[in-house]
C-alpha positions in Angstrom: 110.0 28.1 -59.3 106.4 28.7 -58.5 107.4 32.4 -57.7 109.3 33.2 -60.2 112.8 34.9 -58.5 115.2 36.6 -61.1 118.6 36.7 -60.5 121.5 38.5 -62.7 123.6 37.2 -64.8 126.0 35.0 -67.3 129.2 35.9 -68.7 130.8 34.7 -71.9 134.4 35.1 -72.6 136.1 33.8 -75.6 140.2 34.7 -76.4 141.5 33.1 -79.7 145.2 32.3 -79.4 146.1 31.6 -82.9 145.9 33.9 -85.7 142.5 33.7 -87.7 143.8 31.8 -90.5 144.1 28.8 -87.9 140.2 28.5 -87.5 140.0 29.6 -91.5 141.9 25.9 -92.0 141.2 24.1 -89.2 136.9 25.0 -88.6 136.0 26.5 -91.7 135.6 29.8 -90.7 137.5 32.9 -89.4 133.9 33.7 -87.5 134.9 30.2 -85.0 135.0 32.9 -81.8 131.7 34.4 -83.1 130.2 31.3 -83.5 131.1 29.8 -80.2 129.8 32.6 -78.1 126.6 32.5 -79.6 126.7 28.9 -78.0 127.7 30.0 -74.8 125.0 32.9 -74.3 122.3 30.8 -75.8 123.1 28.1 -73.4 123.1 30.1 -70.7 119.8 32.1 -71.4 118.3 30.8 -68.0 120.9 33.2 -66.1 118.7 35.9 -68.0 116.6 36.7 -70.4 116.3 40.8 -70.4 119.0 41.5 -72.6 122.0 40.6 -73.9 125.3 42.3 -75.1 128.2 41.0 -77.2 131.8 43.0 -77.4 134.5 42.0 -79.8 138.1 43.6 -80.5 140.6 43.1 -82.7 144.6 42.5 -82.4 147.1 44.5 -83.9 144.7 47.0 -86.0 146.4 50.3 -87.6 145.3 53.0 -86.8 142.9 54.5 -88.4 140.8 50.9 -88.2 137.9 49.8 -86.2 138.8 47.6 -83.7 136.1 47.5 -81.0 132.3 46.6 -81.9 129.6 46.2 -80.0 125.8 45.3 -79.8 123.5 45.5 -77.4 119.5 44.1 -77.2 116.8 44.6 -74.9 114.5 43.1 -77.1 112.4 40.2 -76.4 114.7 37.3 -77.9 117.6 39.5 -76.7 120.4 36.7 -77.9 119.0 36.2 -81.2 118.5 39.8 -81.9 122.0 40.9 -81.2 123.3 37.7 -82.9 120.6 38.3 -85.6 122.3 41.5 -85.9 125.6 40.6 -86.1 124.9 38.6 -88.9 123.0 40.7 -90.6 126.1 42.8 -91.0 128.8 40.0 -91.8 126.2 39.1 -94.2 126.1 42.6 -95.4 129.9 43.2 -96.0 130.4 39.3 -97.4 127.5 39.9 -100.1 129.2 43.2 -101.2 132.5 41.8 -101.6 132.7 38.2 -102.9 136.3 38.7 -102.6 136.7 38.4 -99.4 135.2 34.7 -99.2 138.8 33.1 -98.5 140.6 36.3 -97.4 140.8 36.1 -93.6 143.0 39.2 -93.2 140.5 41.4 -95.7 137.6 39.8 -93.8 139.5 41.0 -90.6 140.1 44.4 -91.9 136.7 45.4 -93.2 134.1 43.3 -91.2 132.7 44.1 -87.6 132.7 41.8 -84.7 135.3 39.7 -86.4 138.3 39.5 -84.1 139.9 37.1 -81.2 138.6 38.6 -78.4 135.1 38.4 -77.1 133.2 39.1 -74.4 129.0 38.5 -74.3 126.8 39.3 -71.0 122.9 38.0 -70.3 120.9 39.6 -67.4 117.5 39.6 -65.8 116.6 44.2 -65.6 116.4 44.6 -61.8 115.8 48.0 -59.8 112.8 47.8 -62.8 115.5 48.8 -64.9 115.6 47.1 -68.3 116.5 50.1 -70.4 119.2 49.6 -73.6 121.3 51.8 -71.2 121.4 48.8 -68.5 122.3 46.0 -71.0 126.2 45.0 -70.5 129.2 45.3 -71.9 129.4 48.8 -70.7 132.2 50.7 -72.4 134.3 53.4 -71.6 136.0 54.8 -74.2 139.6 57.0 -75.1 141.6 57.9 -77.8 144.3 55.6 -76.0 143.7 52.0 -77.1 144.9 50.6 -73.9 143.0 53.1 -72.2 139.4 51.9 -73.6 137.7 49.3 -71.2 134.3 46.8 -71.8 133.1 45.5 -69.0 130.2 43.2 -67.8 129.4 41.4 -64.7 127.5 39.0 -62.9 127.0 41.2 -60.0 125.5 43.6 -57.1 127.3 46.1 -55.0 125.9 46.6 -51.6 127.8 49.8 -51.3 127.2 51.4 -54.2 126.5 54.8 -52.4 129.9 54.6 -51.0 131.9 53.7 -53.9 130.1 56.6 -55.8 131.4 59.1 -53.4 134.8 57.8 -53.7 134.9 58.4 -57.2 133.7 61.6 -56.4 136.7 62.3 -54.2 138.7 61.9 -57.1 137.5 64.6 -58.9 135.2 62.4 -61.2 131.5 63.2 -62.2 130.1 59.9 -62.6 126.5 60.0 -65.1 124.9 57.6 -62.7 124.9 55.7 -59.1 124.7 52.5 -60.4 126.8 49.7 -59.6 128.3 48.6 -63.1 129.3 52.3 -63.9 130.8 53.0 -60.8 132.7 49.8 -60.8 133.7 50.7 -64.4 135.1 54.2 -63.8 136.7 53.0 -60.8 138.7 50.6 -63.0 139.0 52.9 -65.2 140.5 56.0 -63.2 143.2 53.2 -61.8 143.7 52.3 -65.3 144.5 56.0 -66.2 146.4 56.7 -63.6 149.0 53.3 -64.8 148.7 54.1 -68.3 150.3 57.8 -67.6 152.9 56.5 -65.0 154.3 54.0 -67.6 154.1 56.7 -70.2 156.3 58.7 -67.8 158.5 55.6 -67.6 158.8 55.3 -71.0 159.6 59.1 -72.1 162.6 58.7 -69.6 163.7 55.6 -71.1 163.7 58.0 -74.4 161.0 56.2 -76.3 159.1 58.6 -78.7 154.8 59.1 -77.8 154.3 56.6 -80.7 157.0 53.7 -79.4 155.5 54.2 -76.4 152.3 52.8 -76.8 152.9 49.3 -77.8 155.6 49.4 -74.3 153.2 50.4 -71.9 150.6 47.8 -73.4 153.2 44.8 -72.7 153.7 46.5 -69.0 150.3 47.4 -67.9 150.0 45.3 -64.6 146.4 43.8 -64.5 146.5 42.6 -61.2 147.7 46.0 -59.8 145.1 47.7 -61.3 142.4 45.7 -60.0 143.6 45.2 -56.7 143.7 48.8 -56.4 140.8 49.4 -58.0 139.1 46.7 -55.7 139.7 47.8 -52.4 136.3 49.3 -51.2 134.4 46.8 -53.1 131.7 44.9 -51.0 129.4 42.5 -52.9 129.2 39.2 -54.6 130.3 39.7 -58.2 132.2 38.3 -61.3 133.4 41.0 -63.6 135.3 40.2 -66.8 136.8 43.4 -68.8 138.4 43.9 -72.1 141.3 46.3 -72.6 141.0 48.3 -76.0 144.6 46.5 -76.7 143.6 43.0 -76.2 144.5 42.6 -72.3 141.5 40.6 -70.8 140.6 39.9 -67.2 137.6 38.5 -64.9 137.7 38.7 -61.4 135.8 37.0 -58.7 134.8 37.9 -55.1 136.6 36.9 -52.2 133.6 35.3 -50.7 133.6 33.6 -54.3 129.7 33.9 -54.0 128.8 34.6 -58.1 130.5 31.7 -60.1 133.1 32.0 -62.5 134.9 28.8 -64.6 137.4 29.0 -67.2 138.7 26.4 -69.6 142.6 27.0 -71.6 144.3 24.7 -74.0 146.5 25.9 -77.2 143.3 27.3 -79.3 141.6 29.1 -77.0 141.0 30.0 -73.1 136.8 30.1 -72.2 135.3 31.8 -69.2 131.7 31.5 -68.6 129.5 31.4 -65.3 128.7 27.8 -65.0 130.9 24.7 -66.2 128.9 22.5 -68.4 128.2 25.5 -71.2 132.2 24.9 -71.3 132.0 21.2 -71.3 129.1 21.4 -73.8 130.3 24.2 -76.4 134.1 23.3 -76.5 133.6 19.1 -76.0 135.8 18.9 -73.0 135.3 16.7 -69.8 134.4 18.0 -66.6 138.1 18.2 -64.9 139.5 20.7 -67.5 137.1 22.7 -66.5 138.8 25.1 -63.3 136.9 27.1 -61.0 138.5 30.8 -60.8 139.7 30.5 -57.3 137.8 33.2 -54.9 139.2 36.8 -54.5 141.2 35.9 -57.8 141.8 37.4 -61.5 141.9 34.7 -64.4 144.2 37.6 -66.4 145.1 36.9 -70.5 147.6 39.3 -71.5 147.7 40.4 -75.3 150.5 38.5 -76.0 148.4 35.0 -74.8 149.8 34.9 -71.3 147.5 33.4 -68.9 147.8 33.7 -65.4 145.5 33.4 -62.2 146.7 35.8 -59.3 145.6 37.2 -55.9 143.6 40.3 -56.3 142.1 40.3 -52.4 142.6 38.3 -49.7 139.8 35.0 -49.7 137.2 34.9 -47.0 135.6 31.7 -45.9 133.6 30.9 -48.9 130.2 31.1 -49.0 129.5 30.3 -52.7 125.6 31.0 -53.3 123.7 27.7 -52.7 120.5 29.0 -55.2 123.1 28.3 -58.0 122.7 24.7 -57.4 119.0 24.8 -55.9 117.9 26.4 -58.9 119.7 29.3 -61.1 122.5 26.7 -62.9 121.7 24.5 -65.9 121.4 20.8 -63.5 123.3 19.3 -66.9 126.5 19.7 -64.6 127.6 16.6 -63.0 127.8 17.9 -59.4 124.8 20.1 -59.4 122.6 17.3 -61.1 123.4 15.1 -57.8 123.4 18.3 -55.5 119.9 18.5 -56.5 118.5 14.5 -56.1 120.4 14.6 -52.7 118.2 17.6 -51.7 115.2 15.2 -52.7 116.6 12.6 -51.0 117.3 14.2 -47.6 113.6 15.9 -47.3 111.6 12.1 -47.6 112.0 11.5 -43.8 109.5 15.3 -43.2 107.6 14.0 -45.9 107.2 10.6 -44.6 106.0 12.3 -41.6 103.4 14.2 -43.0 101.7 11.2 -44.7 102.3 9.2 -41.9 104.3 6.8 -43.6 101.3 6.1 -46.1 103.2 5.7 -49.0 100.5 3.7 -51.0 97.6 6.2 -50.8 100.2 8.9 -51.4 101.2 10.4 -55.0 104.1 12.1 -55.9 104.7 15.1 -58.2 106.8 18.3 -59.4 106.0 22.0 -59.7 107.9 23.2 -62.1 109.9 21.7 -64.2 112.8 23.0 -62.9 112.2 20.8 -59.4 112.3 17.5 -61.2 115.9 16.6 -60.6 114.9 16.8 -56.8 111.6 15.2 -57.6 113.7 12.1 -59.1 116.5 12.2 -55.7 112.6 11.9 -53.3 111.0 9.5 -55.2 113.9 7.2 -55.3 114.4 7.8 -51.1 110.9 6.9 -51.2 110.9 3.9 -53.6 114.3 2.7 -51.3 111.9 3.0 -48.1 108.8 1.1 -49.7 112.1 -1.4 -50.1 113.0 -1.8 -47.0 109.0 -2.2 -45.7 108.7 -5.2 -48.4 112.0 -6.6 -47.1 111.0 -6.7 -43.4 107.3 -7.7 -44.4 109.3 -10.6 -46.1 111.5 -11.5 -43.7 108.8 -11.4 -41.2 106.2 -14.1 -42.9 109.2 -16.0 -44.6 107.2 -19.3 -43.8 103.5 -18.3 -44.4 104.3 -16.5 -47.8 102.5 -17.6 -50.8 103.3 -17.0 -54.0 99.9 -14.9 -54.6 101.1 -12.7 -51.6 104.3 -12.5 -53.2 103.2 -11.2 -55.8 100.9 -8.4 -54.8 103.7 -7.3 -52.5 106.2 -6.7 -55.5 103.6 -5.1 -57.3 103.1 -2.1 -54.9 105.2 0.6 -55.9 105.7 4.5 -55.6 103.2 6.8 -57.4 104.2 9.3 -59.5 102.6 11.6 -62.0 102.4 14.8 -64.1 99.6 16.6 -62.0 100.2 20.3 -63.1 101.3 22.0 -66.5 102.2 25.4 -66.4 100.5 27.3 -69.7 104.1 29.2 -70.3 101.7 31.4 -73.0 99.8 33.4 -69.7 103.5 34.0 -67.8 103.2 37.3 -69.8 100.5 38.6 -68.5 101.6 38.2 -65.2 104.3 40.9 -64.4 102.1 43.6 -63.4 100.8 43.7 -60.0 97.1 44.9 -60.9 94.2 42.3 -61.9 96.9 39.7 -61.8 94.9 37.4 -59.5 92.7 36.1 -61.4 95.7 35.2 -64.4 97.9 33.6 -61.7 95.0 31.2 -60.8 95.3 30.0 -64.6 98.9 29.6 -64.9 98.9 26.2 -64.5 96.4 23.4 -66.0 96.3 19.9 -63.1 95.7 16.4 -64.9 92.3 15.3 -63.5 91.7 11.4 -62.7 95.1 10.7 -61.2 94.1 11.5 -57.4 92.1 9.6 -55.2 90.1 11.4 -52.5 91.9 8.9 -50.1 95.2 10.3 -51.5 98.1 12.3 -50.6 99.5 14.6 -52.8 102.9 15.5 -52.7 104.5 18.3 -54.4 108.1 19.2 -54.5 109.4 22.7 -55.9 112.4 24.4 -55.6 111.7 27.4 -53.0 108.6 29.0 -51.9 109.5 32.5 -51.7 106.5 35.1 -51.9 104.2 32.1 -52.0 102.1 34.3 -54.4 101.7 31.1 -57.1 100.8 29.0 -54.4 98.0 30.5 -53.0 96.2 32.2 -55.9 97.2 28.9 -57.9 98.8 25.8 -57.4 97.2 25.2 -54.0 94.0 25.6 -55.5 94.3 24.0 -58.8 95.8 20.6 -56.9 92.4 20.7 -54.7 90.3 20.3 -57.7 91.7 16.8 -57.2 90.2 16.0 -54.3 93.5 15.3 -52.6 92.6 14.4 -48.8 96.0 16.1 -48.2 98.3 18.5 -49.9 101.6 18.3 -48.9 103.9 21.2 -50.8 108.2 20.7 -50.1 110.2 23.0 -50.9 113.6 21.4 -51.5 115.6 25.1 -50.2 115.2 25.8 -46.7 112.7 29.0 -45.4 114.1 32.1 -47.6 113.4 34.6 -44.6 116.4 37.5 -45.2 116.8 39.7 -48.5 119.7 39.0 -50.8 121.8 42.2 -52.3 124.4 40.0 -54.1 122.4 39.3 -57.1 118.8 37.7 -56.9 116.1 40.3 -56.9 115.0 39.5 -53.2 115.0 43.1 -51.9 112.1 43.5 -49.3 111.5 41.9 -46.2 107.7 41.6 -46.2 108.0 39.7 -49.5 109.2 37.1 -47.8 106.6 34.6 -46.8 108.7 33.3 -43.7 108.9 37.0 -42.8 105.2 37.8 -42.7 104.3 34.1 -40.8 107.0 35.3 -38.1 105.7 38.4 -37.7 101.9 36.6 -37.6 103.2 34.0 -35.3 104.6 37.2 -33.1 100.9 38.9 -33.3 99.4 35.3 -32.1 101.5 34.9 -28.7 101.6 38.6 -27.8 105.2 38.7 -28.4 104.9 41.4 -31.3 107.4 44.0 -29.1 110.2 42.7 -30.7 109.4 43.8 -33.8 109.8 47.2 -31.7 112.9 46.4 -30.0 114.4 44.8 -33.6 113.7 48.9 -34.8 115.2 50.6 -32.4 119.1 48.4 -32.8 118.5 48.6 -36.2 117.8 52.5 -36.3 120.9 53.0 -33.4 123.1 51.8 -36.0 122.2 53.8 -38.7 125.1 55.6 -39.0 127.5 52.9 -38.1 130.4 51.7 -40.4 129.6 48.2 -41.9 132.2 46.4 -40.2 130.2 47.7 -36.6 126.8 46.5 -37.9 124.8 43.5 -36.8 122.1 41.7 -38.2 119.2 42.5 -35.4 116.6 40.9 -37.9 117.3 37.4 -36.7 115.5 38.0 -33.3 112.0 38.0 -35.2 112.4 34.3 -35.9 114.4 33.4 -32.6 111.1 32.4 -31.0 109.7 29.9 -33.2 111.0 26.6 -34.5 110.8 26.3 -38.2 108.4 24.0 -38.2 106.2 26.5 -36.5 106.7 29.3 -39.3 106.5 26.4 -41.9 103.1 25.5 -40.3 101.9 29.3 -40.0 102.7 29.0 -43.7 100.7 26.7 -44.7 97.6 28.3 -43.0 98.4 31.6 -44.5 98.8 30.2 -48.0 95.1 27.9 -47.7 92.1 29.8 -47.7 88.4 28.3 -46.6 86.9 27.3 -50.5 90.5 24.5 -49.8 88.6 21.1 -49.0 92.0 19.6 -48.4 94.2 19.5 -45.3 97.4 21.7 -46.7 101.3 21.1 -45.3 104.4 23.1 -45.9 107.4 21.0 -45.8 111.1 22.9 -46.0 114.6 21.7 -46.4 116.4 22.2 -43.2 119.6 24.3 -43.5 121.8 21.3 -42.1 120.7 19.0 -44.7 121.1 22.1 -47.4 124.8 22.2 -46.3 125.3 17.9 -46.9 123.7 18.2 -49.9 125.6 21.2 -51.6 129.1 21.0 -49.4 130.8 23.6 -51.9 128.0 26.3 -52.2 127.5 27.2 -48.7 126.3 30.8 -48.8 123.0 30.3 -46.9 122.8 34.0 -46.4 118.8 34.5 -47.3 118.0 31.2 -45.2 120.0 31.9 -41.8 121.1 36.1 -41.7 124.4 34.8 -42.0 125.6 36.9 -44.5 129.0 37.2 -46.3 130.2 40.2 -46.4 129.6 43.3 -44.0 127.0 45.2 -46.4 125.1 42.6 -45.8 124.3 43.4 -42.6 123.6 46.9 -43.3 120.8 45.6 -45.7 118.9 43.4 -43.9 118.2 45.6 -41.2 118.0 49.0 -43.9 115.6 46.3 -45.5 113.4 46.0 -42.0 113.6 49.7 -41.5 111.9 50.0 -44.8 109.0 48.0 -43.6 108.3 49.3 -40.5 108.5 52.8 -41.9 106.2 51.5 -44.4 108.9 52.8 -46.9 108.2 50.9 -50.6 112.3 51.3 -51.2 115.1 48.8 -51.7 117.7 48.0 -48.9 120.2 48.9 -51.2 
């Protein structure tokens, strides 16, 4: 993306069902679980690349034994370093005692991270966070095995505020507002409050404190727990916790907008956040592969019983459609489609732009990320340069020669590498000051390709700030001498803050944002922005359920073509020799093209839960107070 957006996070979770000495026999090693979440972090690294955190327990430890470990990195190759880590100290223990080379229960016993449950986290530092203290799993501890809890998450709280004050209600002091804590020692305090009520149970069955605590970890009710613990919630999350015992859980939201996909046959049950790090790390084809259902728990009790039940009651879905624009691996077999189709679906705006002229017209990628999309255009395009050689055919059937013939089947669609992004300056390039003149150099173009009489067409996966395209791309592709520049976007106009996991916090951000508000300035119409204040500011105080997103009126007077055309103006400058076009997806054609994912929340105001609502207009009170704050 040319504007880079960062969005939060992957989970890993890995549940051995046979005893070690299984994977001993069968794979070699008693490390198998070990080894196979390394896979699955590694291969979801693009879900983030802050820091990374890997929890392991063991079963059926005495007491007296270590049976949770856990490492954490914030370093720059955070996988590798905790991993590196990890090693370091099997390797440690191994060297030391040769003896237990063959022993799976000493190896058990005496070595960290060994165990058969796991749980691993990756994230992108948001809120400029990126502290060890930030990096999941979180863990809160106890004396009480059952009563310890690890928990990470793929997700954002719009009402963290709220859920904070809950816990104070309760009588908790919670360290911090943030939204993985709070979540945690809301869990927690429900978990508690079981753990002593079946302890009650048992002493009036007559079992001693110690026969006890195997009883209540058979009877602990996942599902109650959560649903309890989940009833204030408002976000978009996937949260996946560890009891100390060896129960396991991971939840979903109701509006199922942050993906969660599990795999389970007789060795093992897998949940990550996309579905071909499943297919890929455990060889298994696509339809084994389940989707947690939305508003759902994927529980694993310790004694290997899986079960999926109802922890909240499922809203429409709106799955977030950036997971198949952009943040998921496009190895999986529906999102590799999803994106050609958005290719595909955008050629008729492009068409237009070049006036059909597909011969004097080139077509490209910016960045590597947009080149399944690239592949879906330039086959629509190479299908309509088809369709003109059919009719041109058809047309001169009887005055055809051979010589024409040929030249006619040797026009074809033109396509080529123009830009290469120098990944060495990216860098360089996260702090605001004297960034200008390093985001001009981010990408190298490939010179003698273009044709002053060409087009040049460029498709990337959203324009969001639009930062990298005008201090940039826009002029690097003019040293071409392009006679036009046409940039597609294959998303639709990002023009509302997300608060359910992408770092898209402030409104005037948002390119869309600040060309409606120019467009506003332009007609004299700029009193909305005014009147779009004062029903935001009314409902201050409102409950979220009252609230309604006012925001929308500053784009109700324009088309989108209008704000895509103020766009383009604002992102040229006068040293640009070329004509320059903005071409966006249009929100209908989003919808055909990703039918499952149709959260379009940051493209429409349509968002999916109440909070969101709340944001959006905190988010536009923020910039017309001229606050520099998040909406949430």
């Amino acid at each position: 993306m040319s504007d880079a957006l960062k969005h939060e996070c992957g989970i890993a979770l890995v549940r051995l069902l046979k005893p070690l000495e299984y994977y001993k026999e069968k794979y070699g090693t008693a490390f198998y679980g070990i080894q196979k979440m390394y896979l699955m972090m590694e291969k979801q690294h693009n879900r983030g690349q802050d820091g990374a955190g890997f929890a392991s327990i063991k079963l059926d430890v005495e007491p007296g034994e270590r049976y949770i470990s856990r490492v954490r990195s914030n370093h720059a190759q955070p996988i590798q370093d905790v991993f590196k880590q990890i090693n370091e100290r099997v390797n440690e223990e191994m060297t030391s005692h040769p003896e237990y080379a063959n022993d799976v229960a000493a190896q058990k016993a005496n070595i960290p991270y060994i165990g058969e449950l796991f749980l691993g986290h990756v994230r992108y530092g948001t809120f400029g966070k990126n502290s060890i203290e930030s990096v999941h799993p979180f863990l809160r501890q106890s004396n009480w095995m059952h009563r310890n809890l690890i928990l990470a998450g793929n997700f954002n709280m719009t009402n963290v505020k709220e859920l904070f004050e809950n816990l104070v209600e309760l009588g908790q002091h919670p360290k911090e507002m943030a939204d993985t804590v709070t979540v945690m020692e809301k869990i927690g305090h429900f978990l508690d409050k079981e753990v002593m009520q079946l302890y009650q149970d048992c002493k009036l069955e007559g079992y001693s404190k110690r026969e006890a605590s195997p009883v209540i970890a058979d009877r602990l009710d996942i599902a109650k727990i959560l649903t309890r613990s989940a009833k204030n919630l408002d976000g978009g999350y996937a949260m996946a916790g560890l009891l100390g015992h060896g129960d396991a859980f991971v939840f979903r939201d109701p509006a199922g907008i942050r993906p969660a996909y599990f795999y389970q046959d007789d060795e093992v049950v897998v949940v990550a956040s996309e579905r071909p790090v499943i297919q890929t790390v455990f060889n298994v084809p696509f339809d084994s592969v389940q989707e947690i259902e939305p508003g759902n728990a994927l529980i694993i009790k310790k004694n290997g019983k899986v079960s999926m039940e109802q922890i909240l009651e499922p809203t429409v879905k709106k799955a977030c459609s950036f997971e198949r624009i952009y943040f998921s691996r496009g190895s999986d077999a529906e999102i590799y489609q999803e994106r050609k189709n958005l290719g595909k679906l955008i050629l008729p705006a492009v068409l237009e732009s070049i006036d059909s002229d597909t011969d004097n017209t080139v077509f490209s990628y910016i960045p590597n990320t947009a080149e399944t999309s690239f592949y879906g255009l330039v086959e629509a395009a190479q299908d309509f340069l088809n369709q003109r050689k059919n009719n041109y055919i058809l047309a001169n059937r009887n005055t055809l020669t051979a010589e024409t013939l040929q030249e006619l089947l040797a026009v074809k669609i033109r396509t080529e590498k123009v830009a290469i992004k120098d990944a060495k300056l990216r860098t360089f390039i996260t702090e605001d000051s004297s960034r200008d003149d390093l985001v001009a150099h981010v990408y190298d173009v490939t010179y003698g390709v273009i044709k002053p009489t060409d087009n040049l067409v460029i498709i990337d996966d959203s324009i969001v700030r639009g930062t990298t395209l005008k201090m940039s791309i826009i002029k690097m592709m003019d040293r071409l001498n392009p006679k036009r520049i046409v940039i597609v976007s294959s998303a639709p106009q990002i023009r509302y803050p997300d608060c359910y996991g992408i770092d898209m916090a402030k409104l005037e951000g948002l390119v869309a944002f600040r060309a409606a508000l120019a467009l506003l300035k332009e007609r004299n119409l700029y009193h909305i922005v005014d009147e779009v204040y004062a029903k935001c500011k009314a409902q201050e105080n409102y409950i979220d359920s009252d609230v309604i997103n006012y925001v929308t009126a500053i784009y109700d007077q324009f088309t989108p073509e209008e704000v895509s055309d103020k766009i383009a103006e604002m992102l040229s400058s006068p040293e640009i020799n070329a004509e320059v076009k903005i071409i966006f997806q249009k929100v209908e054609d989003l919808h055909i093209a990703c039918p499952k994912n149709l959260g379009d929340w940051y493209f429409t105001g349509d968002y999916p839960t109440p909070g969101g609502n709340r944001v959006v207009n905190r988010a536009f009170m923020n910039f017309y107070e001229g606050k520099d704050a998040r909406a949430y």
